[in-house]
Every structure is written in structure tokens, then in C-alpha cells.
C-alpha positions in Angstrom: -13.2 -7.0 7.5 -9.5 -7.7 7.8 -8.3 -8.7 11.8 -6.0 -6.7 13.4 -3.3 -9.6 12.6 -4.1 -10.4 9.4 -3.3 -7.0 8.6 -0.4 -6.6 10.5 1.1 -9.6 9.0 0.2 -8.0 5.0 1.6 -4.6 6.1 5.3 -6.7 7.3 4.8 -9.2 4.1 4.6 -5.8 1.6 7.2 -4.5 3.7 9.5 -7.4 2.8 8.6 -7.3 -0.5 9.5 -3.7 -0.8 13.1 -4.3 0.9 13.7 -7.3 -1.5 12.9 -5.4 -4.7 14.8 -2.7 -3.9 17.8 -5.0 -3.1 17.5 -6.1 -6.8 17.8 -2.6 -7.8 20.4 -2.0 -5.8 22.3 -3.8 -3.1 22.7 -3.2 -0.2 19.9 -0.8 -0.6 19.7 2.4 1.4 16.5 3.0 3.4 15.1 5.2 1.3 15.0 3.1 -1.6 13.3 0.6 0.1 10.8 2.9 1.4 10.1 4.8 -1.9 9.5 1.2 -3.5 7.3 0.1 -0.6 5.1 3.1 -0.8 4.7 2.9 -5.1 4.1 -1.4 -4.3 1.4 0.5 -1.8 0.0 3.2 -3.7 -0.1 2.4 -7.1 -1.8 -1.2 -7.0 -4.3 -0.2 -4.1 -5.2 2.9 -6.4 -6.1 0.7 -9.6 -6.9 -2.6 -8.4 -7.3 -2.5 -4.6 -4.5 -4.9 -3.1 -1.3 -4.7 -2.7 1.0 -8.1 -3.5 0.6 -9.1 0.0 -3.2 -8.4 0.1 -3.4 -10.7 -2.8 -1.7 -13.6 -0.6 -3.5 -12.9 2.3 -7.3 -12.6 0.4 -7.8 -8.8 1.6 -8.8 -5.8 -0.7 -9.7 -2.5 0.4 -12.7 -0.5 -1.2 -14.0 3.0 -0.8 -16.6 3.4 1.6 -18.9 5.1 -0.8 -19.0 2.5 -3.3 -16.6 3.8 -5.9 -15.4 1.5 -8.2 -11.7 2.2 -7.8 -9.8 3.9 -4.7 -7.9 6.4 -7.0 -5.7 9.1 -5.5 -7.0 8.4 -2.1 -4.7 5.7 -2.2 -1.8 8.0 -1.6 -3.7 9.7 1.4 -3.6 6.1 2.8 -0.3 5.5 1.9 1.5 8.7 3.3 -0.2 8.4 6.8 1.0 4.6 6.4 4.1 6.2 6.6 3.2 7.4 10.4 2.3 3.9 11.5 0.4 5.1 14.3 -2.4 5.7 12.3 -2.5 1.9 11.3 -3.1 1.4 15.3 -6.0 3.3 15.9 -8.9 1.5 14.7 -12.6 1.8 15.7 -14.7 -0.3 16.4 -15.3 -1.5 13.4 -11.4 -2.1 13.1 -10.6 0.6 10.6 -7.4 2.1 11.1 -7.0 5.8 11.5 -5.4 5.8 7.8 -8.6 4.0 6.4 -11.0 6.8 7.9 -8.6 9.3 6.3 -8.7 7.8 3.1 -12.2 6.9 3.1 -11.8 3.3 2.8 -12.2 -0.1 4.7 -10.1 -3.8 4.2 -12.4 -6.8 3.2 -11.9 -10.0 3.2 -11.6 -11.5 -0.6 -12.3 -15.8 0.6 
């Protein structure tokens, strides 16, 4: 599983990816451009492949609980309580975040 930090630090590394490409689209770019192109860098890559950009970098994927070979739509279920960030804070004991159990997923390490 992904530690607390580790994970913190992909969240703010996507974040800043997110910001940057929506300054290429269009600078200075308005909040809400940067957050709709955070949540697509979010959604769409965890739904096919599992990682975000910055899980890539930081060797973390996250996988459905039940085995499923892709995450699929519950990616955006993870994405819009990402939105909430409070539900990244409340992990279990197993440090799943609230938006994990929601989504039925868990981070692993990739190396």
C-alpha cells in the first residue's frame, strides 16, 4: 500500500500537472479550468490503466478490491469525492482513504 506521504505528494504532483496543462490551454487560467483538467488527468487514466501521471512517477496504481481487471466508472466516484479532500484524510487502518472505500479500490505500490 501507498503511505500517507507518498500519496499526498502524487495528489499535489497531479495537481501541478493539472494547473500547468491548463496554463497551456489558456493563460492565466481560471480555476476552473484547472480543476476540470485535473479531474479528466484523474479520472480517465485511473479508469483505463490505473495511474494517474504522477502515480506513474511515484510507482503507485490503484486496483479494485475485487480483482477487476480495470477500475472503470468507479474512477469517477473516486474522483468526485477527491474533489472534497476530506475524504482523502480518513483512512483506516489499512490506510485507505475514505474515497478508496467509496470507490472500492486500494493504492499499491508498482517497485
Amino acid at each position: 500500500m501507498g503511505s500517507p506521504l507518498l500519496r499526498g505528494g502524487q495528489f499535489l504532483l497531479d495537481l501541478l500537472v493539472g494547473g500547468l496543462v491548463a496554463s497551456a490551454i489558456s493563460f492565466p487560467a481560471p480555476a476552473y479550468l484547472s480543476l476540470a483538467v485535473w479531474a479528466v488527468l484523474v479520472t480517465l487514466p485511473v479508469a483505463l490503466i490505473g495511474q494517474t501521471p504522477a502515480m506513474v512517477l511515484t510507482g503507485l496504481r490503484v486496483v479494485r478490491v475485487d480483482g477487476a481487471r480495470r477500475v472503470g466508472a468507479w474512477a469517477l466516484a473516486r474522483t468526485v469525492s477527491l474533489f472534497f479532500v476530506v475524504p482523502a484524510l480518513i483512512m483506516d487502518r489499512d490506510a485507505r482513504g475514505l474515497h478508496d472505500r467509496v470507490s472500492r479500490t486500494v493504492v499499491v505500490r508498482t517497485r
